[in-house]
C-alpha positions in Angstrom: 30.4 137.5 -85.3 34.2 138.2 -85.1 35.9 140.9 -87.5 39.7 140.8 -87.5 41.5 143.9 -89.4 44.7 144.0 -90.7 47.1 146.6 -92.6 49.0 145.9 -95.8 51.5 148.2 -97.1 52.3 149.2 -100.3 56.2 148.1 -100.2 55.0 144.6 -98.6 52.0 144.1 -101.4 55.1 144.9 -103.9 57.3 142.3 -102.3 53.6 139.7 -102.7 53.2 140.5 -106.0 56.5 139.3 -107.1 56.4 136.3 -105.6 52.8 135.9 -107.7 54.9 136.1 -110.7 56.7 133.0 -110.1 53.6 131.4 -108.8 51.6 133.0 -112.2 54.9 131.3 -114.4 54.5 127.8 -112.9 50.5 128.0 -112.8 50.9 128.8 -117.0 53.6 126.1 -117.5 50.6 123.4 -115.6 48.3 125.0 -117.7 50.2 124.3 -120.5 50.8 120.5 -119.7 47.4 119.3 -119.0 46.0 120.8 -121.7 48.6 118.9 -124.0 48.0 116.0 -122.4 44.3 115.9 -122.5 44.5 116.3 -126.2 47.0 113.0 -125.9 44.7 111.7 -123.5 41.2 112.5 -125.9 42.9 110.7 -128.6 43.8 107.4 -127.5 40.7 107.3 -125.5 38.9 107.8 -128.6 41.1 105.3 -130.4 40.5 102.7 -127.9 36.9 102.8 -128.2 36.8 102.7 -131.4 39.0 99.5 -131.2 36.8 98.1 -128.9 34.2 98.4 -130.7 34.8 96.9 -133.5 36.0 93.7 -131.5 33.6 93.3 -128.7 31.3 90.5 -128.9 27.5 90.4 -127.6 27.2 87.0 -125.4 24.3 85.7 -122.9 24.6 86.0 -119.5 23.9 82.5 -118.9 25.4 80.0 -119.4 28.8 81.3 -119.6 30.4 81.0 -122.6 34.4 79.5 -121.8 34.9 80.0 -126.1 34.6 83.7 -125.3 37.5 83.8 -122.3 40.1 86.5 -122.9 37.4 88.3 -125.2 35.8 91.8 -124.8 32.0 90.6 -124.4 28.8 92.6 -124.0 26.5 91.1 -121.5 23.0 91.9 -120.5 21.3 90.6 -117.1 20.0 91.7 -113.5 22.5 92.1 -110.8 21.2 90.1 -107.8 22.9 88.4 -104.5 21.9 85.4 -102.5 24.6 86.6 -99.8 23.1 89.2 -97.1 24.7 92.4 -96.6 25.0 94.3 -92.8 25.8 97.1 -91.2 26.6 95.2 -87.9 26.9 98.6 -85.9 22.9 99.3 -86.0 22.1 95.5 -86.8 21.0 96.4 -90.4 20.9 93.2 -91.9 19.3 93.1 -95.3 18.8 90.2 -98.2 18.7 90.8 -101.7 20.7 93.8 -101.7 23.4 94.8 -103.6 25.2 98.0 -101.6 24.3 99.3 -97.9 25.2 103.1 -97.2 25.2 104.7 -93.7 25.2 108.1 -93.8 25.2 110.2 -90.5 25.2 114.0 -89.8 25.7 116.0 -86.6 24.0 119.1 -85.8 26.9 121.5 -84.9 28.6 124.7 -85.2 30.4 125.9 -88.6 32.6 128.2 -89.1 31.6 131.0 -92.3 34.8 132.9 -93.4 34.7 136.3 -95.1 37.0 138.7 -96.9 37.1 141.7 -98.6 39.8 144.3 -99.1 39.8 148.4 -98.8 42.1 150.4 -100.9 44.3 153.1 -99.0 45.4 156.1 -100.6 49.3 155.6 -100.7 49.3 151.8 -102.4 48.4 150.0 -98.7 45.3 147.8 -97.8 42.8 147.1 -95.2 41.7 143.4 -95.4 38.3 143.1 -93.3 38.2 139.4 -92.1 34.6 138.3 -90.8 33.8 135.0 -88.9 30.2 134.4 -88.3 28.9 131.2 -87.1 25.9 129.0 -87.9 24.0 125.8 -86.5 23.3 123.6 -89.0 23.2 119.4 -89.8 26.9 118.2 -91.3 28.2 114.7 -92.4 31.7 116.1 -91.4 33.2 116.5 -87.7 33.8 120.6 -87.3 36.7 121.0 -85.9 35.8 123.9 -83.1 39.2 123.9 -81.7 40.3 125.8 -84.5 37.5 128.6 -84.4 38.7 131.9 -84.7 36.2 132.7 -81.9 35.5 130.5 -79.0 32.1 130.1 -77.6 31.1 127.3 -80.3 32.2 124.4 -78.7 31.4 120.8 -80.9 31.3 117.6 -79.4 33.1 114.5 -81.1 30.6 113.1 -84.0 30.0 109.5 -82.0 29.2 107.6 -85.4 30.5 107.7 -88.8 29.1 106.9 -92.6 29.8 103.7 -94.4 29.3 101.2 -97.0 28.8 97.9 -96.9 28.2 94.9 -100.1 27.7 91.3 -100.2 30.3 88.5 -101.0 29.1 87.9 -104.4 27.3 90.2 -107.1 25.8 87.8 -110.3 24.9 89.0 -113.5 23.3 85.3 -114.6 26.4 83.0 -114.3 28.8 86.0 -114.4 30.0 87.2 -111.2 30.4 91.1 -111.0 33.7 92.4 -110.5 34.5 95.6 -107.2 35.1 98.0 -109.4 32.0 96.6 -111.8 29.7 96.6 -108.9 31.0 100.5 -107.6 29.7 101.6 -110.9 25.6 101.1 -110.0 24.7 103.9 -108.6 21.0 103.8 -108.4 20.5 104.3 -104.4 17.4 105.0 -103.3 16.2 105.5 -99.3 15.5 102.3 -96.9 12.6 102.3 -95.6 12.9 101.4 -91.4 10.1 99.2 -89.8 9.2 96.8 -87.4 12.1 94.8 -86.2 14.8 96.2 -88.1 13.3 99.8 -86.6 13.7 98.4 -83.1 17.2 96.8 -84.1 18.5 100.4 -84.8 16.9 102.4 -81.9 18.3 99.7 -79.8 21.8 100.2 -81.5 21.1 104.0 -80.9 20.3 103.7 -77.2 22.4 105.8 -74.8 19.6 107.4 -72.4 18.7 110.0 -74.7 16.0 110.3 -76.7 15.5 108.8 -80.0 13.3 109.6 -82.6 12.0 109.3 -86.2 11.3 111.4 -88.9 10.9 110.6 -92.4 14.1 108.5 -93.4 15.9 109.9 -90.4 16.5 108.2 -87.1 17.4 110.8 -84.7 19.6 110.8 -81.6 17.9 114.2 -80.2 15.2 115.7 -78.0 13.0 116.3 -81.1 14.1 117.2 -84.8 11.8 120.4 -84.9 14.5 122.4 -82.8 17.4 120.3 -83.1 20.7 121.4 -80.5 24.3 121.0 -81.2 25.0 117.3 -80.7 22.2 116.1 -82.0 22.7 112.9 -84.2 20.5 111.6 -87.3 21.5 108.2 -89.5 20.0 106.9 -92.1 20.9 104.2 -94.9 20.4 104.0 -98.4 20.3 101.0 -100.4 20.9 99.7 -104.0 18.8 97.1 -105.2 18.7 94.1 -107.5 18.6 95.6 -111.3 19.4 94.8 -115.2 22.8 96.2 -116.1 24.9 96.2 -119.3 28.7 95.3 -118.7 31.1 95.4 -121.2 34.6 94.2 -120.4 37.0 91.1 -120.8 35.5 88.2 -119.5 37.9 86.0 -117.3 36.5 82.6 -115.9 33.0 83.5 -114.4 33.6 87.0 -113.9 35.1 90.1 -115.7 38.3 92.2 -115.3 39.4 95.6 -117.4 40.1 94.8 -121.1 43.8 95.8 -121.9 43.6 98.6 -124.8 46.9 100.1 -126.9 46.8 102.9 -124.6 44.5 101.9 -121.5 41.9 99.3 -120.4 38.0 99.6 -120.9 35.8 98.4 -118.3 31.8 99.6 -118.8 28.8 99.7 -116.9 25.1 101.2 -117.5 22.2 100.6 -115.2 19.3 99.5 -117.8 19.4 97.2 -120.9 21.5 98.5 -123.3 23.0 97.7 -126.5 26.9 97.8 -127.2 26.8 100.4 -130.0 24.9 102.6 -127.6 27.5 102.1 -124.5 30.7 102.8 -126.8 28.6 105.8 -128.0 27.6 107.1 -124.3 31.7 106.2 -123.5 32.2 108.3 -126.4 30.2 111.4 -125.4 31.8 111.1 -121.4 35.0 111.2 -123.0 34.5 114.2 -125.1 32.9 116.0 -122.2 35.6 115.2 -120.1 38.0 116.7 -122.9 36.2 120.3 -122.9 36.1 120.3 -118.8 40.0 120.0 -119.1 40.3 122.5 -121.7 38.0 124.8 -119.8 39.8 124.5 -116.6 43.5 124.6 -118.5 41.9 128.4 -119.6 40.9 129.2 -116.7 44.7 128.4 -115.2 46.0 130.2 -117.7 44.6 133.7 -117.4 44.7 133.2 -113.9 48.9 132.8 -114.5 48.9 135.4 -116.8 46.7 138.0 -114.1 49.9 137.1 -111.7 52.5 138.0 -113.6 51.1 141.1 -114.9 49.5 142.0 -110.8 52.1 144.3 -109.8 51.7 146.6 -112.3 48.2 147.2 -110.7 49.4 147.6 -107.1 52.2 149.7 -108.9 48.9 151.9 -109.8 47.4 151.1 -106.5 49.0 154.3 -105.3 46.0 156.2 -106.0 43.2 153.7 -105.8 41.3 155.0 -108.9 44.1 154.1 -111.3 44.8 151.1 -109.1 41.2 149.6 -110.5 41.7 150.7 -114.1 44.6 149.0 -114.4 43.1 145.9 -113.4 40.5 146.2 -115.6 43.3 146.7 -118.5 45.5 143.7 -116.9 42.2 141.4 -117.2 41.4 143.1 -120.8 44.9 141.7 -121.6 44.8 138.4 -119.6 41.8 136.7 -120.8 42.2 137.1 -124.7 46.2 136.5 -124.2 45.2 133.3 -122.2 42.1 132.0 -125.0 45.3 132.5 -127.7 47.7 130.3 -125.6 45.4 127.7 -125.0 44.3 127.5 -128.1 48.0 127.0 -130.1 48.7 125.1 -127.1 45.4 122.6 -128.3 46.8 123.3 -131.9 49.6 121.8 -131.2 48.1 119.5 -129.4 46.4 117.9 -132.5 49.4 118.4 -134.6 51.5 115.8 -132.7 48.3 113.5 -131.5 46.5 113.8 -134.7 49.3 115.8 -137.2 46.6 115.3 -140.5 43.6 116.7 -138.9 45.5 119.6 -136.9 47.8 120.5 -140.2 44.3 120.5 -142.1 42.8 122.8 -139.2 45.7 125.1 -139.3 45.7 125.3 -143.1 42.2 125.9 -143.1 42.2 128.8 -141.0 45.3 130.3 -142.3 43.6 130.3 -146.0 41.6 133.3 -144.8 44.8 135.6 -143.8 46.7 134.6 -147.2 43.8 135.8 -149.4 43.6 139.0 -147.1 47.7 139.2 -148.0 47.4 138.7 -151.6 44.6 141.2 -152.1 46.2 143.7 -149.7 49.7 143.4 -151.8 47.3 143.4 -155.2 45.7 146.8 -154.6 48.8 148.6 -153.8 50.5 147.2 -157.3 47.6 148.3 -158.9 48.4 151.6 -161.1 46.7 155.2 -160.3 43.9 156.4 -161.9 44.7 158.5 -165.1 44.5 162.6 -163.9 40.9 164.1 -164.3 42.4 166.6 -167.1 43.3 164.3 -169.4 46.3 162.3 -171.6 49.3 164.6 -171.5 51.1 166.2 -174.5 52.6 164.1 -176.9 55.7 165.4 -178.9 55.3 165.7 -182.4 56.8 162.9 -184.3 56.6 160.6 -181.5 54.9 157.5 -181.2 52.4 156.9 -178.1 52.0 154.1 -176.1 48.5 152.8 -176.2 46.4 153.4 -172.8 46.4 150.5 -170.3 43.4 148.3 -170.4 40.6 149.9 -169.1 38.5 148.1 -165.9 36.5 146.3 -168.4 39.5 144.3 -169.8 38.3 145.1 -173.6 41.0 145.9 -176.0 43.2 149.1 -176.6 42.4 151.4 -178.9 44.1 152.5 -182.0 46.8 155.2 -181.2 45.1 158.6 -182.1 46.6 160.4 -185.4 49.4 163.0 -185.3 48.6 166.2 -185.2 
């Protein structure tokens, strides 16, 4: 383990902090952006489902249907190939298989980074950096050069992941489009024997020793006590399976279907019906709606936390005030930051969707006008008669009858002179 130490002062965490404000401004104003645009976005998603459902057409995979070209169709098959697929690196070479995966991982050094921070009496910092190291299996090269600490060299990672798929993909007559295709992702692990075994131990051999364990093929001593440089591959495939595609058929295959504001193009594994797939689009799209609303939040009281930061490293001075005024800044932050986003959301609705985000706004301002109007009738309302009763009336005058009482029944009669 390697511990680096550094000192911050007080003026230079001053100068840091400012330059967070900026930062904390342009992090708000992003904030502020996607989450107008994902309302925009939301919206004409929704609306282009809704279109399409209403004008896609359920047609059999086989034959295909040339009245239907130019349509938005719903089609229901299995996915299957006649052409071979290969991995011509290993001499994987399978049949009936829709997508080949390679995926490799080197046994190697990485590189654990962590900070904290010390408070100094007098506004400055310690920052405590620790670098500890750890052998352990990785699909990605680390990159020992740029250690903090030598000693942990890597070697270069001799064979990379990859992914591999046949000529053609048919769903019954239908061919399946690339980007059709990238959407099964049902993989599951192939299983190595006999001759294709030998074909990838072969591939493998470089005078070390090779091995097997489980789905791994290993490029090692043994793979109970595995040693930097140490290689394991493997390969996953996806196989033949009954898909539901909904998109606009063109010739013998499919393409994206051109919306008002985008294109849909859908894909379940499984037999499915098109009410169900516009309803599961539905659902991903409102899920995908509240992610981005979450993480346009989260940007925003991280903004807001910037700008206001210097007034804790203002308090910093003495540690102990340095904390509470954090905890004040993030008592501040997070509710100023749920108000932002939400009028920002508001508003969002008013321009997307300006009869359902006027009848939200009126709806929740009905609340605060009925507070107003009862607040402004209780202080019109007239005191309370004194406890010692009607005052003196002159003689010869003529008194007003009493207010109504709390009941509402009538006035009385005034009483007789005396």
């Amino acid at each position: 383990m390697a511990v680096e130490i550094t000192s911050v002062s007080w003026f230079t965490r001053i100068r840091q902090s400012l330059k967070g404000i900026l930062f904390g401004f342009i992090l708000m104003a992003a904030a502020v952006v996607l989450l107008f645009w994902n309302e925009g976005r939301a919206v004409k998603r929704a609306r282009d489902l809704s279109t399409g459902a209403q004008m896609v057409v359920t047609t059999p995979a086989s034959p295909v249907d040339t009245s239907r070209e130019g349509q938005l169709v719903h089609v229901t098959g299995r996915a299957f190939t006649e052409d071979p697929v290969e991995d011509a690196q290993f001499g994987v070479k399978l049949t009936d298989t829709l997508r080949l995966v390679r995926q490799v991982e080197m046994y190697q050094w990485v590189e654990n980074q962590r900070t904290r921070e010390e408070k100094k009496l007098g506004g400055g910092t310690r920052r405590i950096t620790e670098y500890t190291y750890a052998q352990q299996w990785s699909a990605h090269p680390q990159d020992s050069s740029k250690f903090h600490e030598t000693g942990h060299a890597n070697p270069a990672m001799p064979y990379r992941g990859g992914s591999w798929t046949p000529t053609r993909v048919h769903l019954g007559d239908y061919r399946l489009s690339d980007s059709l295709l990238a959407m099964i992702e049902d993989e599951e692990p192939l299983a190595l024997a006999g001759e294709l075994e030998a074909k990838v131990k072969q591939a493998l051999g470089s005078g070390r020793p090779i091995s097997r364990s489980g789905e791994w093929v290993y490029l090692a001593a043994g793979t109970a006590s595995p040693q930097v440089g140490d290689v394991r591959v493997r390969w996953q495939v996806v196989k033949p399976t009954v898909v539901s595609v909904v998109a606009q058929q063109a010739g013998d295959t499919f393409r994206p279907q051109p919306m008002d504001y985008g294109t849909i193009e859908l894909l379940q594994v499984g037999e499915h019906s098109k009410e169900a797939m516009f309803q599961q689009a539905q659902s991903e799209n409102s899920t995908l709606a509240w992610l981005l609303r979450g993480g346009g939040l989260l940007a925003m009281i991280i903004g807001i936390s910037l700008i206001l930061h210097p007034l804790r490293v203002l308090a910093d001075v003495v540690p102990a005030l340095g904390s509470l005024a954090g905890g004040v800044i993030l008592l501040i932050a997070v509710p100023l930051g749920l108000v932002l986003t939400l009028t920002v959301i508001a508003l969002g609705w008013i321009w997307y969707r300006p009869l359902l985000g006027i009848s939200l706004l009126v709806a929740a301002a009905v609340p605060a006008v009925l507070l107003y109007v009862r607040a402004r009738k209780a202080k019109a309302r007239p005191p309370a008669l004194a406890a010692a009763g009607p005052a003196p009336v002159a003689v010869g005058a003529v008194s007003a009858p009493p207010p109504l009482g709390n009941d509402g029944d009538s006035p009385s009669a005034p009483p007789p002179l005396g």
